[in-house]
C-alpha positions as MATLAB code, in Angstrom:
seq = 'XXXXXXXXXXXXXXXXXXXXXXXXXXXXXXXXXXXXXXXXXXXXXXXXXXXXXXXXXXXXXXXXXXXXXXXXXXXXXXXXXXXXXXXXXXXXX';
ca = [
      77.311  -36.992  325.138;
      75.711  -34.015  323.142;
      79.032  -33.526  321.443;
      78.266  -36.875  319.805;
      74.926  -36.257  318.440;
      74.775  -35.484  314.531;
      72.151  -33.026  313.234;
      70.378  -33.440  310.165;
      71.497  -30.553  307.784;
      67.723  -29.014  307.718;
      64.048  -30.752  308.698;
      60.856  -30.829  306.568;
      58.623  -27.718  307.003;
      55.757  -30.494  307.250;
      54.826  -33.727  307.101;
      51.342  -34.191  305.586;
      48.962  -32.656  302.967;
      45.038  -33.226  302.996;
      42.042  -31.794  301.410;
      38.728  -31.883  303.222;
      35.258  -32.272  302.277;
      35.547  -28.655  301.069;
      38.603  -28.118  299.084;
      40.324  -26.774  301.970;
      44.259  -28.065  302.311;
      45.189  -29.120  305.808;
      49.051  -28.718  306.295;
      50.249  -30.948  309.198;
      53.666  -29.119  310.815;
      56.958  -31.623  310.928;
      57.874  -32.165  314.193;
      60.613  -33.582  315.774;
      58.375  -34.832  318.896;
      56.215  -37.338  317.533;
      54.725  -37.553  321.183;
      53.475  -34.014  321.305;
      50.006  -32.887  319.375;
      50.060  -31.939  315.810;
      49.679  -28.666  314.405;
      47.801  -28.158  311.093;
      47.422  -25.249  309.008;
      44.555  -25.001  306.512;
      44.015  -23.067  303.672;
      40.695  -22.173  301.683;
      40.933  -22.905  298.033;
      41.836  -19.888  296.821;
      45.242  -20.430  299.304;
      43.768  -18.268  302.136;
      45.241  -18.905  305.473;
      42.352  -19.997  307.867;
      43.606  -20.626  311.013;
      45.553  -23.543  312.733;
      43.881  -26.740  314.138;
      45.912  -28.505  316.848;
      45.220  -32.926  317.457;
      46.462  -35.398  319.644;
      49.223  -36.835  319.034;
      47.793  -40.091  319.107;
      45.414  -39.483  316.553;
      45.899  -40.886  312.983;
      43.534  -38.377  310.738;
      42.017  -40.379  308.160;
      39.388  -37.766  306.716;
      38.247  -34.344  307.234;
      34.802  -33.350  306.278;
      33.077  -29.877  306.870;
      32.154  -30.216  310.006;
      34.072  -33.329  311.604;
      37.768  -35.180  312.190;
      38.011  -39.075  311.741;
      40.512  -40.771  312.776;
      42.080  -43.370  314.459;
      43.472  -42.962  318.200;
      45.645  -45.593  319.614;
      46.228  -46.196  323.305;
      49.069  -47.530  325.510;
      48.187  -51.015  324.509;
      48.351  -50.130  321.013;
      44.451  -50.606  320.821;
      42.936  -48.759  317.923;
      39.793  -46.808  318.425;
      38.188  -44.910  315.327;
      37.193  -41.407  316.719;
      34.978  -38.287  315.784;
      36.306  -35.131  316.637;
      33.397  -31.958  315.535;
      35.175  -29.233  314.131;
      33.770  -25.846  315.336;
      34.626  -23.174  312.818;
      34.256  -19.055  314.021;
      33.082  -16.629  311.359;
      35.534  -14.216  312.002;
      35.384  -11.070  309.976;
];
């Protein structure tokens, strides 16, 4: 059976771009699992890396401010909830 598959010749290093409240760009990683929880990446302005941010994978981000996550979360019934998530940022020197 695995001899049968068919590989794609290469995968996207990610899948979606957003700026938040702040200028900051969120990278979300591509992922072959869409059941797993996202990865994103963000950068200051200037391009600086800042960390990495992971989210459910049943969360739909639809806006990032300084200080929060919004976003829509559906469940097994395919019930969307909006959600709040607080982002908690570390000065880190």
């Amino acid at each position: 059976m695995f001899s049968e598959w068919t590989y794609p010749a290469f995968q996207p290093s990610y899948d979606r771009l957003l700026l938040d409240r702040g200028g900051n760009l969120w990278v979300r990683h591509y992922s072959l699992a869409p059941q797993e929880d996202a990865e994103w990446t963000v950068f200051d302005p200037d391009g600086r890396w800042l960390g990495v941010v992971g989210m459910p994978a049943e969360l739909t981000v639809k806006e990032i401010g300084l200080d929060y996550v919004l976003g829509v979360w559906t469940d097994e019934l395919g019930v969307e909830c909006v959600q709040l998530h607080v982002l908690t940022k570390l000065d880190v020197q």
